[in-house]
RODO-2510 file (C-alpha; in nm, 4 decimals, decimal comma):
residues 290
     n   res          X          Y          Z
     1     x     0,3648     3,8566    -1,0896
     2     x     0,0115     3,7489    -1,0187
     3     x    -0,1253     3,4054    -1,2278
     4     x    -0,4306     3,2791    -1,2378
     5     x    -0,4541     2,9526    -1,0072
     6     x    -0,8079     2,7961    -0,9468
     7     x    -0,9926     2,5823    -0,6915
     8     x    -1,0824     2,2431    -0,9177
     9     x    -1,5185     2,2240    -0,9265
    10     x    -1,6428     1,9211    -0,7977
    11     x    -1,8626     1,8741    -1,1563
    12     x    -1,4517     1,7704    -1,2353
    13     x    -1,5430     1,4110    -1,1172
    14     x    -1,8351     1,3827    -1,3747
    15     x    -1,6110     1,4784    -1,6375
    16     x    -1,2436     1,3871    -1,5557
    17     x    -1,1573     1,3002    -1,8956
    18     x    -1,2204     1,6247    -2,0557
    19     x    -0,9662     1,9089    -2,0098
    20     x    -1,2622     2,2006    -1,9008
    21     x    -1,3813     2,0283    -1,5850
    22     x    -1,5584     2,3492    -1,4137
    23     x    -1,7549     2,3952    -1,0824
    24     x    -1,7963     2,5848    -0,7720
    25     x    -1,6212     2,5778    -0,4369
    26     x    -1,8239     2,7699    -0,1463
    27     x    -1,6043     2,7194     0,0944
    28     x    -1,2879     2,8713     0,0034
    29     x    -1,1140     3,0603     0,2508
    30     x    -1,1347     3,4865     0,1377
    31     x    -0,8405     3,6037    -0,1417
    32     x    -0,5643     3,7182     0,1060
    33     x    -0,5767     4,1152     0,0663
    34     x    -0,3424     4,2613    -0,1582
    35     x    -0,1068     4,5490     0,0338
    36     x    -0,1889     4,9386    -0,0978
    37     x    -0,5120     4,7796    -0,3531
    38     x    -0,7803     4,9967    -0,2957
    39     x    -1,0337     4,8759    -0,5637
    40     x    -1,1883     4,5585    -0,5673
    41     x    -1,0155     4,2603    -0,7368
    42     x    -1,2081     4,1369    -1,0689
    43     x    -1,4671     3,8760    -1,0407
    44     x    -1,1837     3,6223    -1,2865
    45     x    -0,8852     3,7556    -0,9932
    46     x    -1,0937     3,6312    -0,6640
    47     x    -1,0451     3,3417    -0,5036
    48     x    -0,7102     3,2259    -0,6366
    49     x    -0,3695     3,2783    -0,5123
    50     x    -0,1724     3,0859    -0,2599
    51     x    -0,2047     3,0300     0,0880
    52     x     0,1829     2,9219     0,2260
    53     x     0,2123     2,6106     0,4055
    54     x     0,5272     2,6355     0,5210
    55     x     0,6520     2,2800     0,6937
    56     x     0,3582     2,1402     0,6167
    57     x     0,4104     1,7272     0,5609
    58     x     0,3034     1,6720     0,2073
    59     x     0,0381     1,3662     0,1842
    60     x     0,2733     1,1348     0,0178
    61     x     0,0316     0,8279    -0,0639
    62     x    -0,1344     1,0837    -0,3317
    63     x    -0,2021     0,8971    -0,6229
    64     x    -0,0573     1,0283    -0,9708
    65     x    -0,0115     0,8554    -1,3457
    66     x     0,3361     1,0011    -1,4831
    67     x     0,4253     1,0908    -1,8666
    68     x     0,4995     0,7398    -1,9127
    69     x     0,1437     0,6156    -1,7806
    70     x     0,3075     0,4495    -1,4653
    71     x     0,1109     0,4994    -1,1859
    72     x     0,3200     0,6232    -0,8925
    73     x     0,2451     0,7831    -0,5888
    74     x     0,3502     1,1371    -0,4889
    75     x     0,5660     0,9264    -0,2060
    76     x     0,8045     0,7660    -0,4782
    77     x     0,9634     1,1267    -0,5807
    78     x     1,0858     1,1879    -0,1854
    79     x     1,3267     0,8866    -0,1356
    80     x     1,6835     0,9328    -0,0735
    81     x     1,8454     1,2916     0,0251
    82     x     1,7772     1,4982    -0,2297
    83     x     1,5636     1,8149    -0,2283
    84     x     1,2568     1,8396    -0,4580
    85     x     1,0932     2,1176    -0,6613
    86     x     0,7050     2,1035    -0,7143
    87     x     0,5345     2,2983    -1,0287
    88     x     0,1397     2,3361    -0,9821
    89     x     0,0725     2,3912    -1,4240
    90     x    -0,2020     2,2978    -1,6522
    91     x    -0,0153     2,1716    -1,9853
    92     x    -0,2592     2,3230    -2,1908
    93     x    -0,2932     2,6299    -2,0353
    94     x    -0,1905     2,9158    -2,2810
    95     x     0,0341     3,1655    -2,1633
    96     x     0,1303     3,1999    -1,7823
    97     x     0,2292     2,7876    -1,7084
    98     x     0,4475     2,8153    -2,0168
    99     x     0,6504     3,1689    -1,8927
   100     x     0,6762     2,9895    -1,5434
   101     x     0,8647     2,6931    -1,7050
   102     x     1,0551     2,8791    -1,9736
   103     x     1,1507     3,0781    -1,6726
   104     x     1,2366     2,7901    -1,4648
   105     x     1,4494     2,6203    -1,7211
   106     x     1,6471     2,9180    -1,8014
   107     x     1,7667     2,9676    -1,4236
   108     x     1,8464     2,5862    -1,4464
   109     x     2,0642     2,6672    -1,6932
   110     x     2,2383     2,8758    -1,4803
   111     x     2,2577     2,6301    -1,1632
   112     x     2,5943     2,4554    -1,1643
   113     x     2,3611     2,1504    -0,9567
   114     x     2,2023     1,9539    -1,2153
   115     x     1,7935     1,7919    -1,1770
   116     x     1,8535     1,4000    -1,1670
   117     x     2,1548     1,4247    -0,9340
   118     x     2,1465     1,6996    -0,6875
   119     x     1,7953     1,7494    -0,6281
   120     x     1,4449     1,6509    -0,7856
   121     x     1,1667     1,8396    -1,0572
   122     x     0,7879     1,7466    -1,0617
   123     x     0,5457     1,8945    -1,2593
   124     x     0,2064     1,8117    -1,1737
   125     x    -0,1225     1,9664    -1,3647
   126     x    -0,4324     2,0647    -1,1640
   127     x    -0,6640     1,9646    -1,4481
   128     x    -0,8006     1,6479    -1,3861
   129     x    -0,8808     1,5957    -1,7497
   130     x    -0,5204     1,6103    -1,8956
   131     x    -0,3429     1,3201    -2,0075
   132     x    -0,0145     1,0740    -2,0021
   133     x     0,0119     1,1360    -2,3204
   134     x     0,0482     1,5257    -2,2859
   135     x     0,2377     1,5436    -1,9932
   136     x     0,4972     1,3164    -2,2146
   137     x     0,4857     1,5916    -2,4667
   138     x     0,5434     1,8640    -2,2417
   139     x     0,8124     1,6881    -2,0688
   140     x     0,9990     1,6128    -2,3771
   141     x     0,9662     1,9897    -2,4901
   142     x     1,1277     2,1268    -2,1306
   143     x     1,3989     1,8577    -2,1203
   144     x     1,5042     1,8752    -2,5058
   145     x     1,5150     2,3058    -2,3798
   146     x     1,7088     2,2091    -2,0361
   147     x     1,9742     1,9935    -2,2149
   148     x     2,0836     1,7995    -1,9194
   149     x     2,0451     1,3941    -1,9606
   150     x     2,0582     1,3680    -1,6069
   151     x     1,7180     1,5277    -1,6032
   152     x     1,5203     1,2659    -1,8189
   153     x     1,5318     1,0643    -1,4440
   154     x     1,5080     1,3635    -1,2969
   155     x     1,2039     1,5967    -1,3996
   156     x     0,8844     1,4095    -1,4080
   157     x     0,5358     1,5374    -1,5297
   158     x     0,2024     1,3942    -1,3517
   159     x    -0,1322     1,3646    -1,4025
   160     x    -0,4403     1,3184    -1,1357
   161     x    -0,7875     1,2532    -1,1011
   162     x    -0,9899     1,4921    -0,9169
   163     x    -0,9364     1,3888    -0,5444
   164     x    -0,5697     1,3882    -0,5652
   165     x    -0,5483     1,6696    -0,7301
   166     x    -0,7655     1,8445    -0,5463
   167     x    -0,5777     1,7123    -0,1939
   168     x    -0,2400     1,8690    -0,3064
   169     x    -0,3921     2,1902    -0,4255
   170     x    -0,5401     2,2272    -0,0407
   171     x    -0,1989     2,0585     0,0848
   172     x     0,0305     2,3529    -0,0749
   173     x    -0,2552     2,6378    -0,0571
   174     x    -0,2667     2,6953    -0,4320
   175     x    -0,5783     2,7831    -0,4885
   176     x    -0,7096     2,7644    -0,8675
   177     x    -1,0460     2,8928    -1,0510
   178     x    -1,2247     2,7896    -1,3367
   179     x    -1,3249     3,0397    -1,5886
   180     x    -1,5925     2,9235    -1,8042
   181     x    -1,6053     3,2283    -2,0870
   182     x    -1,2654     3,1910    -2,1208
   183     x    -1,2718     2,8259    -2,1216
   184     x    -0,9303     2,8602    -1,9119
   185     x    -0,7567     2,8213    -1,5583
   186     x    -0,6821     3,0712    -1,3585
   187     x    -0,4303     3,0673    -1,1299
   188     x    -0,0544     3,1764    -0,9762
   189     x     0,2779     3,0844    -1,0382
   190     x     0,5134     2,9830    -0,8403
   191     x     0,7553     2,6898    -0,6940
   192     x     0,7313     2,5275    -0,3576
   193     x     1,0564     2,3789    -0,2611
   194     x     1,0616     2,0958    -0,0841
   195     x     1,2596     1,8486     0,1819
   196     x     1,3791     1,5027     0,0823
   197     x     1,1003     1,3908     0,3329
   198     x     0,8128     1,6273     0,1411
   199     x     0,7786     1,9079     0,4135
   200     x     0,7525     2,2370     0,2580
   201     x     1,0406     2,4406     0,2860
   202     x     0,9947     2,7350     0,0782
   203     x     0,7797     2,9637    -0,2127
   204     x     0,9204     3,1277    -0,4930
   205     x     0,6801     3,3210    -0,6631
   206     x     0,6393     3,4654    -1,0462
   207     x     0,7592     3,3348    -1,3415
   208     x     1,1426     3,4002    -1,3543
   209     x     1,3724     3,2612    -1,0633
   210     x     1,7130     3,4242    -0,9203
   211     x     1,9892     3,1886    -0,9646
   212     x     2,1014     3,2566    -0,6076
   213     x     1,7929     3,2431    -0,4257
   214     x     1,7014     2,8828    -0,6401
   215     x     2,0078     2,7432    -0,4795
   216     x     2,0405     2,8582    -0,1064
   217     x     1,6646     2,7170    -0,1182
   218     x     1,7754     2,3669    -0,2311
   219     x     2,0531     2,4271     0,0234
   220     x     1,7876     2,5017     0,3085
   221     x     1,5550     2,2467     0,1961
   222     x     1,8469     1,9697     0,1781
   223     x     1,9210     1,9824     0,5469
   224     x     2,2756     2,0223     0,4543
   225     x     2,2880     1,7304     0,2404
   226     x     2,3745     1,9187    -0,0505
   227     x     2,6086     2,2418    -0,1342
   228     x     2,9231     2,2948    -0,0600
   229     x     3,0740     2,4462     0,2817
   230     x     3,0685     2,8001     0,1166
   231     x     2,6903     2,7392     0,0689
   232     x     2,6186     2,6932     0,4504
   233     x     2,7960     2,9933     0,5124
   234     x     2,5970     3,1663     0,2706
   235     x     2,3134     3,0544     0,4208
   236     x     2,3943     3,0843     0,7689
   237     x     2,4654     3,4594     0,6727
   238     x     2,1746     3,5204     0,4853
   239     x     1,7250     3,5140     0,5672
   240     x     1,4914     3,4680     0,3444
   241     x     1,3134     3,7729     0,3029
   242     x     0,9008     3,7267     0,1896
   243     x     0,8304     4,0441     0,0588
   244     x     1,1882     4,0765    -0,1639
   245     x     1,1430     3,7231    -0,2568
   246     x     1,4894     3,6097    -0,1898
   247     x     1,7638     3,5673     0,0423
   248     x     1,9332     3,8929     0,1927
   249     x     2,1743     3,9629     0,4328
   250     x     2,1488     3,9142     0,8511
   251     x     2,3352     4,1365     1,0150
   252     x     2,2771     3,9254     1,3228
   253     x     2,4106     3,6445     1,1728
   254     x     2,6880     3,8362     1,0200
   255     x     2,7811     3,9835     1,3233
   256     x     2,7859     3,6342     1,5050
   257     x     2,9807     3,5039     1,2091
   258     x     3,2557     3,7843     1,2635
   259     x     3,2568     3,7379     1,6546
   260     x     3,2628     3,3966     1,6000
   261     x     3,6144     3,4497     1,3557
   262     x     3,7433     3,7087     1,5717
   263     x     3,7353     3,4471     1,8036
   264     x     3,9636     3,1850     1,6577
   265     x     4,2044     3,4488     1,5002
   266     x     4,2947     3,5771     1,8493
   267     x     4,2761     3,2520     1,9737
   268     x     4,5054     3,1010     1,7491
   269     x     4,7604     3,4153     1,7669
   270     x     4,7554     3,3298     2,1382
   271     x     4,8578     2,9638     2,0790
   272     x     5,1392     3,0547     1,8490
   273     x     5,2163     3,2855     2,1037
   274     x     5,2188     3,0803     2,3843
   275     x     5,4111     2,8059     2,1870
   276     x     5,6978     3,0595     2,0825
   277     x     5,7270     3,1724     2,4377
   278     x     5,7195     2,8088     2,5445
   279     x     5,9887     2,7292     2,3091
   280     x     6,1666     3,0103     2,4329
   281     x     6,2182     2,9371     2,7749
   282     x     6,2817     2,5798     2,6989
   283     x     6,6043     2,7040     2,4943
   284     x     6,6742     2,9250     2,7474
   285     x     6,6773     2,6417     3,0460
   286     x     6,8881     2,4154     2,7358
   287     x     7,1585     2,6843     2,7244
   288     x     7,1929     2,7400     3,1115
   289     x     7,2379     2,3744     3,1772
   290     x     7,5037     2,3715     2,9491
***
């Protein structure tokens, strides 16, 4: 499902503290063309959408204010081994931000791996004229929803001034737009998954997540620090497919999998083999002596 992302205007910096900064960008690379679309996209639909980055190093000294009106940088969220989940929302925005993270705390619901402990949220809004003081709203909202306490250290909501904001909109390829009737963003949905070490891993797009295809991309994006053995498998067994949005089978992979099992099963029916024979003949040569 398409949302409405938008480009932030550099008249933002003039006006940072009010939550309709608006401008133009010129140099924005052409809306990727949709597949089968043969009429033109609206004037409010061009120019937004996202651009995937895919292991592209995240610029970590980006600085942020969180709900609590610490300033942190974007750094301080990729220590340690865990995997980390970036949002791209406006908190006031009035419909699609809100699906996406209904959506996303639903299929948290679901995950057995808990925000806080197995891997990391952060929600940061592309309106430079948002506040701490929102953010801490919103955040409070989607964790009282979650129901996890592990997540109150584990699900942060940020807040930016223009030039950060603006760097990890171009870092991740969202690309937001200003619409000044509507006095609203436009823009996509969609979650970029992230290593510990803030390379981008993976893009899940729309506004409700498969359970499945959330966690092999934590698993992919941990390195193998997190899931279980069955999850590598999975994993090793599975692609991600772009166009289906999540992870399918690879018969390659499956096929190298079986070889591969084939493998020890004959190999370990010929050591029990060998050892019985061995065993065997060693009786034999016992008896004959005596």
């Amino acid at each position: 499902m398409l949302l409405l992302l938008a480009s932030i205007q550099p008249a933002a910096l003039a006006e940072e503290t009010t939550a309709n900064a608006a401008a133009t960008d010129t140099d924005r690379p052409p809306v990727p063309e949709i597949r089968d679309r043969k009429e033109a996209l609206p004037p409010e639909l061009r120019d937004i959408g996202i651009d995937e980055k895919l292991d592209t190093q995240l610029p970590l000294d980006l600085k942020f204010t969180n709900q609590n009106g610490k300033d942190v940088t974007l750094g301080d969220y990729f220590e340690g081994d865990r995997p980390v989940i970036i949002t791209l929302n406006y908190y006031r925005c009035p419909a699609l931000c809100g699906l996406q993270l209904n959506g996303l705390v639903s299929t948290l619901k679901d995950l057995k791996w808990t925000a806080g402990e197995n891997f990391r949220i952060l929600t940061i809004s592309f309106d430079p004229g948002e506040t701490p003081q929102l953010a801490k709203l919103k955040q409070q909202g989607y964790l009282r929803e979650y129901g996890r306490p592990a997540a109150t250290s584990g699900w942060d909501f940020l807040v930016g001034k223009y030039e950060p904001v603006k760097a990890i909109l171009d870092a991740t390829g969202f690309k937001v737009k200003w619409n000044e009737n509507q006095q609203q963003w436009a823009h996509t949905a969609g979650l970029i998954i992230c290593t510990p070490k803030g390379r981008i891993s993976r893009y899940l797009y729309g506004v409700m997540y498969d359970t499945k295809t959330l966690r092999l991309s934590l698993v992919e994006a941990g390195e193998g620090k997190i899931g279980s053995p069955l999850d590598q498998i999975l994993l090793f067994c599975c692609h991600y497919d772009a166009e289906e949005g999540s992870y399918t089978a690879s018969i390659f992979n499956l096929m190298r999998a079986a070889a591969v099992i084939t493998l020890l099963i004959l190999g370990t029916f010929l050591a029990i083999l060998w050892r019985w024979e061995h065993r065997r003949r060693h009786t034999r040569l016992v008896v004959a002596e005596g």
